[in-house]
TIDREN-108795 format. One record per residue (C-alpha): residue number from 0; residue in one letter; chain; x, y, z. Coordinates in steps of 0.05 Angstrom, whole numbers, plus 5000, padded with zeros to 4 digits. Each point is the difference from the previous one (the first is absolute). Layout:
! residues N
<NUM,"A","A",<X,Y,Z>> ...
This chain:
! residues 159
<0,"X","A",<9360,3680,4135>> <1,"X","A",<5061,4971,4957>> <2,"X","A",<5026,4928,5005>> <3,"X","A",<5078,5014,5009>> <4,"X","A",<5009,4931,5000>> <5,"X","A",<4982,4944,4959>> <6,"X","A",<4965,4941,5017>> <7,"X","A",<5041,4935,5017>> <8,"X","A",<4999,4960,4943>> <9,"X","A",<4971,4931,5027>> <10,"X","A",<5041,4951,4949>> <11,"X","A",<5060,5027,5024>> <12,"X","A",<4981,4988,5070>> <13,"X","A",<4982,4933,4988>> <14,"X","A",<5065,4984,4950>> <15,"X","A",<5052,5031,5042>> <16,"X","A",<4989,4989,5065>> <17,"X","A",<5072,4987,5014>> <18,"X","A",<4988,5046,5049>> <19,"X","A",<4948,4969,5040>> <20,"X","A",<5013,4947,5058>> <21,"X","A",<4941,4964,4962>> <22,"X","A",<4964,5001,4931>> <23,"X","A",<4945,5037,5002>> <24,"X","A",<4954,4936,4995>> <25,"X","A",<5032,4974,5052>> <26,"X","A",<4988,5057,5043>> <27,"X","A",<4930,4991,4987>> <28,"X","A",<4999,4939,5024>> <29,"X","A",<5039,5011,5065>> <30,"X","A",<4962,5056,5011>> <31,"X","A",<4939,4958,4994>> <32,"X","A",<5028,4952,5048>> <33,"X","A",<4995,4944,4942>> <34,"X","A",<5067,4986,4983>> <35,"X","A",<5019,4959,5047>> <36,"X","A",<4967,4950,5048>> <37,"X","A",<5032,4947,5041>> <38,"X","A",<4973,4934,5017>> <39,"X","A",<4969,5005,5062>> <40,"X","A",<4948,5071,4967>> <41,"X","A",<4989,4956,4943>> <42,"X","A",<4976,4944,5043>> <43,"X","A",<4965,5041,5035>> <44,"X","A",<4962,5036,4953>> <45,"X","A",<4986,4928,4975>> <46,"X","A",<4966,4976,5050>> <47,"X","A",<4963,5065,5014>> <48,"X","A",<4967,5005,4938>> <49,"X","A",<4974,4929,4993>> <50,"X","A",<4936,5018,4984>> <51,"X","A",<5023,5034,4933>> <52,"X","A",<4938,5043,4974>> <53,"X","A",<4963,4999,5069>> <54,"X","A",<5071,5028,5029>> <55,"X","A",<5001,5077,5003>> <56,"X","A",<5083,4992,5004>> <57,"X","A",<4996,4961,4938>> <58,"X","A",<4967,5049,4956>> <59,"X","A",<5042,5050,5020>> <60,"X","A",<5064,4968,4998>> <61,"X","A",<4981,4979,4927>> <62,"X","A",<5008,5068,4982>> <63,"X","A",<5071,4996,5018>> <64,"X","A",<5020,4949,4957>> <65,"X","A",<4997,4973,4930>> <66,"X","A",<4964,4935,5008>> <67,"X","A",<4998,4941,4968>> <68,"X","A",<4918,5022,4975>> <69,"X","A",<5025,5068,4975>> <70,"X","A",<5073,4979,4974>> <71,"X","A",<4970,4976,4929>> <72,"X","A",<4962,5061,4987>> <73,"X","A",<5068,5043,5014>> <74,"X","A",<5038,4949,4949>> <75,"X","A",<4950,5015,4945>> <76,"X","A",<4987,5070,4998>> <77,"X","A",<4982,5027,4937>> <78,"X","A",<5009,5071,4973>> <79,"X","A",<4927,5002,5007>> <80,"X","A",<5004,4988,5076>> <81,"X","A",<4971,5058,5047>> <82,"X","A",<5060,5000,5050>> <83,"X","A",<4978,5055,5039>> <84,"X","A",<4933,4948,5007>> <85,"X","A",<5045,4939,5012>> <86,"X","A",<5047,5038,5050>> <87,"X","A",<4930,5019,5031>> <88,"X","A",<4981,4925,5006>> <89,"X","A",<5057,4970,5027>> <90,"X","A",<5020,5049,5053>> <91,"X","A",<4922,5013,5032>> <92,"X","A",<4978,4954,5053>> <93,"X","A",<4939,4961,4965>> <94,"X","A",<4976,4932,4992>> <95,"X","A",<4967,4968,4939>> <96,"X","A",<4926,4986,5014>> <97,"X","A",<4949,4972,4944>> <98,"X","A",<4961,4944,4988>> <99,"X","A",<5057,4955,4975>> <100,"X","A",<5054,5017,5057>> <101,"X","A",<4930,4982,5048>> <102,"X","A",<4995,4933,4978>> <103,"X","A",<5069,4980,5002>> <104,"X","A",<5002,5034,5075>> <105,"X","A",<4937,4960,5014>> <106,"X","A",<5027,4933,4973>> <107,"X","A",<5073,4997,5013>> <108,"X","A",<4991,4963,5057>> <109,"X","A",<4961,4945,4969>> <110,"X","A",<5047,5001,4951>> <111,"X","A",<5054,4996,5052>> <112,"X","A",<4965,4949,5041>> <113,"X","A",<4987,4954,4927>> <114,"X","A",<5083,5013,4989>> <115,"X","A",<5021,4970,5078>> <116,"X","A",<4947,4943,4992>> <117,"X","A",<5026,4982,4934>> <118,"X","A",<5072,4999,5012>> <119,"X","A",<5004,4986,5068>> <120,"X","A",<5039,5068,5004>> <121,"X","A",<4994,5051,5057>> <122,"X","A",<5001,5080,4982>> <123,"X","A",<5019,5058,5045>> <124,"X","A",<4963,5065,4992>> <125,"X","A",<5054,5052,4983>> <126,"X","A",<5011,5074,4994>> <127,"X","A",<5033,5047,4954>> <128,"X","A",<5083,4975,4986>> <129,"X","A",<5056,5054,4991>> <130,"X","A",<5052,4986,4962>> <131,"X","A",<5067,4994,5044>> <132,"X","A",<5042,5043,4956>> <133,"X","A",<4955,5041,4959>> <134,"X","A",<4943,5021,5050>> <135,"X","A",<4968,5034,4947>> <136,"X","A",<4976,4931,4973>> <137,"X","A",<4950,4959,5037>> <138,"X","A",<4945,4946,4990>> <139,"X","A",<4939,4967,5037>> <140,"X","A",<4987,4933,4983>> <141,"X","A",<4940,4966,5020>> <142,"X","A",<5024,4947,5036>> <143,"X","A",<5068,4969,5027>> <144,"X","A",<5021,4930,4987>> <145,"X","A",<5052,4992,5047>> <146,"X","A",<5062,5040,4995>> <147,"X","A",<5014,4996,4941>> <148,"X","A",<4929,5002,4951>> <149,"X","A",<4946,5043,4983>> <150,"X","A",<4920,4988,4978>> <151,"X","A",<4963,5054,4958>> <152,"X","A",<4927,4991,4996>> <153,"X","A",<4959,5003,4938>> <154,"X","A",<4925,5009,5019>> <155,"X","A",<4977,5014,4930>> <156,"X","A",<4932,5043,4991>> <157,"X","A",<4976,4971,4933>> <158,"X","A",<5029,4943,4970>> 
């Protein structure tokens, strides 16, 4: 069998897409349902994936996002980066599990408990936070400080 035509050539669908109601990034992202979120999903999905790691909807809806623990490995790839590997990572439901990310599971609620005691501050568990206008952005703090304040634990394994 002979190819009468020849393939499309990808750059130029990505370049000139005039053509298109949408880039064809964009249409990824629709298609994906991540392009767009308003505030009430985003709340939501907040407050239903509290638990962060312990949170089936929070694994996967990491996947859907670059977050604020994967965003510094996309901003310093290297030529020598897998991408194939790192696309693999970032887009496969999983959660990190080893003897370091154990402790600090174990002891972020001393630590936690230490932090309120100290300051006289009281956290909020929280979930997983989209970003209003690019919903392919999020982050999961640790803990809420009020409205308008975050706290990341440290629980380091060695010191």
């Amino acid at each position: 069998m002979q190819q009468t035509v020849m393939p499309a050539n990808l750059h130029a669908v990505v370049m000139d897409h005039d053509y298109l109601a949408l880039s064809t990034e964009d249409q990824f992202l629709h298609d994906a349902n991540i392009i767009t979120t308003d505030s009430l999903s985003r709340d939501i999905l907040q407050k239903a994936t509290c638990g962060q790691a312990a949170s089936k909807l929070w694994v996967d809806e990491r996947t859907k996002c670059l977050t604020a623990s994967t965003f510094h490995r996309i901003c310093h790839l290297t030529s020598k980066t897998d991408r194939e590997r790192l696309v693999y990572q970032l887009t496969k439901p999983s959660t990190l599990s080893n003897e370091a990310t154990r402790h600090g599971i174990k002891y972020e609620g001393v630590a936690v408990a230490k932090f309120e005691k100290i300051t006289g501050t009281r956290t909020e568990q929280c979930g997983t936070f989209i970003h209003p206008e690019r919903a392919y952005l999020s982050a999961s703090p640790d803990r809420l400080l009020g409205d308008d304040a975050i706290l990341e634990v440290k629980c380091p394994h060695s010191a």
